[in-house]
C-alpha positions in Angstrom: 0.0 0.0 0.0 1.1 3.7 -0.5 2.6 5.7 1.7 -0.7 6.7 4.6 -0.8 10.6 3.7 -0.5 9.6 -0.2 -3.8 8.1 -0.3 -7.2 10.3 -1.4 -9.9 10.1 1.3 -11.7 8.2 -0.3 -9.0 5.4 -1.1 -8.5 5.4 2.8 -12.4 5.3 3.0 -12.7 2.1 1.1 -9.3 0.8 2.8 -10.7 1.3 6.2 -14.0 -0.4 5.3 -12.5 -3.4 3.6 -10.7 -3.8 6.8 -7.1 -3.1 5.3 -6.3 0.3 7.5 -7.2 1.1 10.6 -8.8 4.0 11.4 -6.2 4.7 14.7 -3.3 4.0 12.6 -4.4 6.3 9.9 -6.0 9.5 12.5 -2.1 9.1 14.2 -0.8 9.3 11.0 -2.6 12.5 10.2 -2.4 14.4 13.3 1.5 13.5 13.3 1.4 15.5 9.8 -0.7 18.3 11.3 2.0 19.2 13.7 4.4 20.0 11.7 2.8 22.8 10.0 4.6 25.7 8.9 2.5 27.5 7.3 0.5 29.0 10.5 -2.5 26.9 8.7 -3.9 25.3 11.7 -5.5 27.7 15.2 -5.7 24.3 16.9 -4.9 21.1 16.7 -6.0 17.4 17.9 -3.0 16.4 20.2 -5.1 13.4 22.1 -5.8 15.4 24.9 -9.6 16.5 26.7 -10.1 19.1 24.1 -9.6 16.0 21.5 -12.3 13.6 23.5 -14.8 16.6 23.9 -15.1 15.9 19.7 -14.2 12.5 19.1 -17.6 10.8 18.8 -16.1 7.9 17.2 -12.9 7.2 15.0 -14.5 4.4 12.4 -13.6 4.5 8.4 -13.7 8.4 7.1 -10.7 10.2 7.1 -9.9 12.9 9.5 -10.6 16.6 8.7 -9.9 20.1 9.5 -12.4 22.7 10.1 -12.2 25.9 9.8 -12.2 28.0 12.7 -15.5 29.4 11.9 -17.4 26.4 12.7 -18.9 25.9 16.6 -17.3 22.7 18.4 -17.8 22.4 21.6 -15.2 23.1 24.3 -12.6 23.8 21.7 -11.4 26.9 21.0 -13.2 28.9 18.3 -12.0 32.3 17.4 -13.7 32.7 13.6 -9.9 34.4 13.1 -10.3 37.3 15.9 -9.3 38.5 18.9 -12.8 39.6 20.0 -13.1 35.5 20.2 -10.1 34.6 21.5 -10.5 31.9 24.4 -14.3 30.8 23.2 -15.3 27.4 23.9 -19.0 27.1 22.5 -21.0 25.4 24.5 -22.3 23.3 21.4 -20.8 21.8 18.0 -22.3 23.0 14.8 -24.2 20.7 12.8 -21.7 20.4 9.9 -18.7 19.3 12.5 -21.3 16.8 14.2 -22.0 15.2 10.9 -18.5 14.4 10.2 -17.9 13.2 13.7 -21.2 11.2 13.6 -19.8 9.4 10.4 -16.6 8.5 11.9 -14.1 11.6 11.2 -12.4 13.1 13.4 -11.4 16.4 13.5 -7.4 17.1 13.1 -7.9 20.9 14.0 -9.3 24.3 13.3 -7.6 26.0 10.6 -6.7 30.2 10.4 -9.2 32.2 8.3 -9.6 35.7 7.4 -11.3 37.6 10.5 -14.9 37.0 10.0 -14.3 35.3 6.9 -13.9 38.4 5.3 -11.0 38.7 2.9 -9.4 37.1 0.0 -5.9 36.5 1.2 -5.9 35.4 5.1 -4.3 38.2 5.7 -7.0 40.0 7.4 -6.5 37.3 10.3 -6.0 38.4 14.1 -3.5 35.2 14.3 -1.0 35.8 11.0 -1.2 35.0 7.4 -1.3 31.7 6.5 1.2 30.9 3.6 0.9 29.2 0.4 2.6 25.9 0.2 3.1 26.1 -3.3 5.1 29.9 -2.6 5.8 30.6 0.8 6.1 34.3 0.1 2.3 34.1 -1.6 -0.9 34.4 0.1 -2.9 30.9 -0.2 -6.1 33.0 -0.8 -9.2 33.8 1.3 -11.0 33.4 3.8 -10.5 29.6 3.9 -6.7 29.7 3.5 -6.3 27.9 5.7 -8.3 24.8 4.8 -6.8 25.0 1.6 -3.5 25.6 2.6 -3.4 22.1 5.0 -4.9 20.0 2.2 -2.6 21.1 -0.5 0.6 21.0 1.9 -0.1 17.8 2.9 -1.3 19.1 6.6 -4.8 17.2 6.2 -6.5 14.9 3.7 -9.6 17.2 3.3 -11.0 20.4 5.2 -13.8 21.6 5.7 -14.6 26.1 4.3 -17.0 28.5 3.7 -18.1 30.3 1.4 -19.5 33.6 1.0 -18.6 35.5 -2.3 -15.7 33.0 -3.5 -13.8 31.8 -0.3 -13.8 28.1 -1.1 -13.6 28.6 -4.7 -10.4 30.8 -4.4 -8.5 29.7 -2.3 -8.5 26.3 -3.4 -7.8 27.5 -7.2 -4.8 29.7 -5.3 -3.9 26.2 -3.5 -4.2 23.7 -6.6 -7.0 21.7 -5.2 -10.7 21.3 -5.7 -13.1 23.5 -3.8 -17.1 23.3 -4.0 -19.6 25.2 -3.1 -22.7 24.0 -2.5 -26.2 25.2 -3.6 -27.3 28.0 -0.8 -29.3 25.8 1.8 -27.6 22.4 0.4 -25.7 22.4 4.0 -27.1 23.7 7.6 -25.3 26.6 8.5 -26.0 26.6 12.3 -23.3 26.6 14.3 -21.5 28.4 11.5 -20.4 32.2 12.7 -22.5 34.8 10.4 -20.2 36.9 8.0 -23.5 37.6 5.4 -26.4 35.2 6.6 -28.2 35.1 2.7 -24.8 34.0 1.3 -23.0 32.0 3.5 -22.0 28.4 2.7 -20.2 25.7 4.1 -18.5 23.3 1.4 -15.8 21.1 1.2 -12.2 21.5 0.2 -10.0 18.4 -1.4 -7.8 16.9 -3.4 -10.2 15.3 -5.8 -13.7 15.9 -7.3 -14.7 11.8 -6.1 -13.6 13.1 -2.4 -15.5 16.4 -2.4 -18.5 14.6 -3.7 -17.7 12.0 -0.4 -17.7 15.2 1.8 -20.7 16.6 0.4 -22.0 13.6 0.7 -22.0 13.5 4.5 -22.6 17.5 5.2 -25.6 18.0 3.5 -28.9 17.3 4.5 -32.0 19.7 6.0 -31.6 20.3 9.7 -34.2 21.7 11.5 -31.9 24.1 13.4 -31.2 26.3 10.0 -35.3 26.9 8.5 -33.0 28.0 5.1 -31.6 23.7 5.2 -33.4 21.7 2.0 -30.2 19.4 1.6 -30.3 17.6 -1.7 -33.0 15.1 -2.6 -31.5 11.6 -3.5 -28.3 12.6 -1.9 -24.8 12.2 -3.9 -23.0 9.8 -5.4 -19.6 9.3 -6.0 -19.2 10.4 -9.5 -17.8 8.3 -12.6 -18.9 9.8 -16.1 -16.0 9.3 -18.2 -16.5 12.0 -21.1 -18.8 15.2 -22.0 -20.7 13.9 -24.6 -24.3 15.8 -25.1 -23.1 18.7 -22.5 -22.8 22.3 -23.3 -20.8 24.7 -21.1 -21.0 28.3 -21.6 -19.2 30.5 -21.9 -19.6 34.7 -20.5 -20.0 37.1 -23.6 -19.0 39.5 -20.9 -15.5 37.9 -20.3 -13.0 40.0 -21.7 -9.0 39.1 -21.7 -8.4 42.5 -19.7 -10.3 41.1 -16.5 -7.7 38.1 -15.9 -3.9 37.3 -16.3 -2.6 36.3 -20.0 -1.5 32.8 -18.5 -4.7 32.5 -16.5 -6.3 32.4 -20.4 -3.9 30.2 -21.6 -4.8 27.8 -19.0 -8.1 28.5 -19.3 -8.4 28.1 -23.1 -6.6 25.2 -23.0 -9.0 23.8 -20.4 -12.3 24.7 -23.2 -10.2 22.9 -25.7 -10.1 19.6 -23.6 -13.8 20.0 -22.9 -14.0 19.6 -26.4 -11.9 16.3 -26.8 -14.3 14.8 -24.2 -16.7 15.3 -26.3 -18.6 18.4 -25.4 -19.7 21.6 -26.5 -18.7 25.3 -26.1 -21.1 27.9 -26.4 -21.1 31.8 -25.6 -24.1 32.7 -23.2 -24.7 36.3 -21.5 -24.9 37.2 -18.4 -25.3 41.0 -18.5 -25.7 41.7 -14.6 -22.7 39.8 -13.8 -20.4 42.7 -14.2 -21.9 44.8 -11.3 -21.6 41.6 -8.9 -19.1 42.8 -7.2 -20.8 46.0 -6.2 -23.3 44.5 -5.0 -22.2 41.7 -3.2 -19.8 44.9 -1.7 -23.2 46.2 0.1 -25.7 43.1 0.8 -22.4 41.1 2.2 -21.0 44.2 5.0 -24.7 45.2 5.5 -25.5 42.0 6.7 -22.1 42.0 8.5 -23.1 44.6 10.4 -26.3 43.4 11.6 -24.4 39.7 12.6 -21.4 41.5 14.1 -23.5 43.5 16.5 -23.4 41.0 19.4 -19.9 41.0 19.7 -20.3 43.8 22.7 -17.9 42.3 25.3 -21.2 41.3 27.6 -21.7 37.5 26.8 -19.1 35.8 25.2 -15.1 36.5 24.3 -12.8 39.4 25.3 -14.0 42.5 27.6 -12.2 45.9 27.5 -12.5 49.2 28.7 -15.1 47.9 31.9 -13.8 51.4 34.1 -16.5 53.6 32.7 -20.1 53.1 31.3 -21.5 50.7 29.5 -21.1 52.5 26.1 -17.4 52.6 26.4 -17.5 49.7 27.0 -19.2 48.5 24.4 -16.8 50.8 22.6 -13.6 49.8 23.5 -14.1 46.2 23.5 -15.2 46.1 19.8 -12.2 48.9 18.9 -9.8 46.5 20.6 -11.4 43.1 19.6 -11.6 43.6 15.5 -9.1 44.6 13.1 -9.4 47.2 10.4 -10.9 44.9 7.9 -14.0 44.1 9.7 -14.1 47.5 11.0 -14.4 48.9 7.5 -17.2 46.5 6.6 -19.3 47.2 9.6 -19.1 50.9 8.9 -20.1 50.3 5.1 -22.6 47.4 5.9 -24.2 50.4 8.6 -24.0 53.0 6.1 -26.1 51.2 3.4 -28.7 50.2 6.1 -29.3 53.7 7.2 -32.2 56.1 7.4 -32.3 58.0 3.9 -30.2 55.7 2.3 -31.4 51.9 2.6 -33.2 52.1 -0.9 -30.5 53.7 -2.5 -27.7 51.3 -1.4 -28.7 48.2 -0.4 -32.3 48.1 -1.8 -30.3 48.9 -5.7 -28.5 45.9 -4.9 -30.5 43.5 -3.9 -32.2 44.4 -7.6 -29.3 43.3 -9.1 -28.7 40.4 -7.3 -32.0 39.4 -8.7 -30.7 40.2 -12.0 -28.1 38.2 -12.3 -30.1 35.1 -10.8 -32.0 35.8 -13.8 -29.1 35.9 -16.2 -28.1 32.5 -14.9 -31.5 31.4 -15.2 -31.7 32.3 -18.9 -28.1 30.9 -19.7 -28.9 27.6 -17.8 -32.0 27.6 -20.6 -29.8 26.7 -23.5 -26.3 25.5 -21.6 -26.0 22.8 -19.1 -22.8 24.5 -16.9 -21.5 28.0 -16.9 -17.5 28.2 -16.9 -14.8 30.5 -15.9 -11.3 31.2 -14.5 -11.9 30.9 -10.7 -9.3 33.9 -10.2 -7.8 37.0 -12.3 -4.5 35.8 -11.0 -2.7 33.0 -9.5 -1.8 33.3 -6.3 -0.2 37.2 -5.4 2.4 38.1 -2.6 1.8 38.6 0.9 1.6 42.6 1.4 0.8 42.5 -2.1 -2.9 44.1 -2.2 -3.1 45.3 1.1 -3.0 48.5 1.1 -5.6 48.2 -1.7 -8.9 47.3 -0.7 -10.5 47.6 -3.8 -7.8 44.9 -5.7 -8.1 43.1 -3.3 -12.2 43.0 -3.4 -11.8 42.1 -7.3 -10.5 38.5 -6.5 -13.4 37.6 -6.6 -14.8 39.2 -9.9 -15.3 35.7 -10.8 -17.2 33.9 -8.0 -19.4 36.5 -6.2 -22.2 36.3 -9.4 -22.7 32.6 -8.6 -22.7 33.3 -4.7 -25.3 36.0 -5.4 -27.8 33.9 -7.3 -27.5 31.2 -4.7 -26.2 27.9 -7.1 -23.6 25.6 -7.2 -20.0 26.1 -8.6 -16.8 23.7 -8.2 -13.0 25.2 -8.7 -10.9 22.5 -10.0 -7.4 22.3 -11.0 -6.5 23.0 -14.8 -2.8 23.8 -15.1 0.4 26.1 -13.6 0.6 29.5 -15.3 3.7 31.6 -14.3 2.3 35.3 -12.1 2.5 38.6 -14.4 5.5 39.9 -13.8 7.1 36.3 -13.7 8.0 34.0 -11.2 7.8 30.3 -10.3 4.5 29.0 -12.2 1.1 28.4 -10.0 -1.5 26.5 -10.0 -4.7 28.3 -12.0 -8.2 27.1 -11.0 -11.1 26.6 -13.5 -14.7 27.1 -12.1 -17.7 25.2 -13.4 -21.6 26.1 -12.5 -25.1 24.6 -12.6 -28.7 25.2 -11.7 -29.6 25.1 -8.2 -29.9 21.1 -6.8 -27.9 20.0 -9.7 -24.7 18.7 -7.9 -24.9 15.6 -8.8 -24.4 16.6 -12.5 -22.5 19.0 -11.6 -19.7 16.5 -9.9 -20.1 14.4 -12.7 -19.1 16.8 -15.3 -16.3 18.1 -13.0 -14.9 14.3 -12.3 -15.0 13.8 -16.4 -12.8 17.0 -16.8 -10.2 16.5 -13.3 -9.5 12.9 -15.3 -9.3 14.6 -18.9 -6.7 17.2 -17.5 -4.9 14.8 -15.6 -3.5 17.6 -13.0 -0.4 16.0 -10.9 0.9 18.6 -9.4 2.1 19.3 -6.1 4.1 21.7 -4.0 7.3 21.2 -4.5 7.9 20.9 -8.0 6.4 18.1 -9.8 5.0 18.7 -13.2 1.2 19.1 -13.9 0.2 15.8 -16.2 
């Protein structure tokens, strides 16, 4: 048998049922890998200790996973990546992490995010970047760099994100892995800390399509603690189509070669050409509204934020500063102190666009075109099966790089925050290395398929038929993409 950490979740999945590993072995394996991380990826980690128990339901053939630190799991710390949570233990575990544990995974750790989930380059985290393994010098994109970061570096076998306008999809194209998120109410998001409550998804984060459909597999469902939890009727399969044949995947009129990197469009153009040797067919579509997604996602997402963020006061849970005077100042001091600038600049936006005189103007506009572009995708889902894209502009950019520039910074996600906004499915997988502009060592360059609403299943399918056409091998550390 290979090497433990070689194997794919799912090959230790099958291993563990047929009664070839054992679970013990393979968890000790794992959490032996997790402590070496150098890439400040993990916030904490599963050492065997009481923290570990509090979790460990029971260790019995999935493979162990880390969670981001947004996720509630009782009596382990959870800091959602700031200091105005640091030292939580929730009293309860979010009904994602009990899912996984109730299926037999154990958790490795909770990995570093950007505060709040909000930012494209875990660098907006109160704990330190996290760095790319493929660059060390590079961001591995946001917020769930972290998750991404463990899987690709070998830190974990799969992880657990969310994602909000793009931070599972990102990241993982940033990271050279696959990253999926899920139809809006595909998942239960309670126990999930609130960035934007209408957008917010959890999804999983791997090394292959068959092990993301796995995850999914276990995580989604309708849970009667989130009323916006439908889950997915028939549940998921592991996927197995072998070509496109009879599938059409459109393509944005609206995507010019100004709004992304020239070897981004290589790889991407290469990637249309190989849906074409499997067999299916490119087509242009139009999605007018899409252009003006990142504006609005820019006021529903911090207006929402600022609602969520309100009962961070310093009165029932995490730090408390400032108690000498009233309980303004308080309230005031403790939130000054507790989040960083990031978060800070959202709330004020998010309270802005939600205020007397200007509510219809701001946020009412917005929610408009949010409905907009759901209509767009509606109309281009009419005459194409899957919408495609580059995931990112750019591969993966230098720490410090963007910022001091929030609005470059914002535009990482030109490419994801349409699909977030209309509430359907999109997977980022691998398609190829693509050197930064500028130059530099070459980077792994995500390519991001979407579907109707529900339609995961064929949405998996497709996405396994394409990860086998490219045949993408590569790994930190040097080894050439197939």
């Amino acid at each position: 048998m290979r090497d433990l950490l070689e194997l794919t979740a799912l090959e230790a999945h099958e291993a563990m049922v047929a009664g070839d590993l054992g679970a013990e072995e393979y968890t000790a394996a794992w959490r032996e890998a997790a402590a070496g991380d150098e890439l400040n990826a993990y916030l904490w980690r599963d050492e065997g200790g009481e923290e570990a128990a509090a979790i460990a339901v029971k260790r019995d053939c999935v493979a162990p996973i880390a969670v981001k630190d947004i996720f509630t799991t009782e009596g382990v710390p959870t800091t959602a990546g700031s200091r105005i949570l640091e030292g939580y233990r929730p009293p309860y575990t979010s009904t994602a992490v009990r899912k996984l544990l109730e299926a037999g995974a154990p958790v490795l750790g909770k990995t570093n995010m950007d505060e709040f989930a909000m930012g494209s380059s875990n660098e907006n985290s109160a704990y330190g970047p996290v760095l790319n393994p493929w660059d060390r010098e590079r961001v591995p994109g946001g917020s769930s760099g972290g998750s991404a970061a463990v899987v690709a570096g070998g830190l974990a076998p799969w992880a657990i994100g969310t994602d909000t306008g793009g931070s599972i999809r990102q990241p993982a194209a940033f990271c050279g892995i696959v990253g999926l998120k899920p139809t809006y109410g595909a998942i239960s998001r309670y126990g999930m800390i609130a960035f934007a409550s209408s957008l917010d998804q959890c999804g999983p984060l791997t090394r292959t399509v068959s092990d993301a459909a796995l995850l999914l597999g276990i995580l989604q469902g309708k849970d009667p603690c989130d009323s916006t939890s439908v889950g997915i009727d028939g549940g998921i399969a592991l996927p197995g189509r072998e070509d496109l044949s009879g599938l059409r995947f459109g393509v944005p009129a609206e995507l010019r070669g100004d709004d992304y990197d020239s070897g981004v469009r290589s790889v991407f153009e290469g990637t249309l050409r190989k849906i074409e040797d499997l067999g299916g067919e490119i087509a242009e579509v139009s999605l007018p509204s899409s252009e003006h997604g990142i504006s609005a996602y820019y006021v529903i997402a911090p207006a929402e934020a600022s609602s969520n963020l309100a009962r961070y006061d310093g009165v029932r849970y995490g730090m408390r500063a400032g108690g000498e005077g009233d309980l303004i100042e308080m309230y005031e001091t403790t939130r000054s102190e507790g989040f960083g600038a990031e978060v800070k600049r959202r709330i004020m936006l998010g309270t802005y666009a939600l205020s007397s005189g200007y509510y219809e103007a701001y946020y009412g506009q917005a929610q408009k075109v949010r409905t907009r572009i759901a209509e767009d995708f509606s109309g281009a889902f009419g005459s194409v099966d899957f919408v495609v894209t580059p995931t990112a502009p750019s591969v993966a950019f230098k720490l410090g790089e963007k910022t001091d520039d929030p609005l470059a910074m914002y535009l990482n996600d030109f490419f994801t925050v349409p699909m977030s906004l209309a509430g359907i499915p999109a997977i980022s997988i691998p398609a190829g290395l693509a050197e930064p502009e500028g130059g530099g060592p070459r980077l792994p360059v995500g390519f991001q398929i979407a579907s109707p609403a529900f339609s995961e299943q064929k949405l998996l399918d497709a996405a396994y038929a394409l990860e086998q056409g490219i045949g993408f091998e590569a790994r930190p550390g040097g080894a050439a993409d197939g």
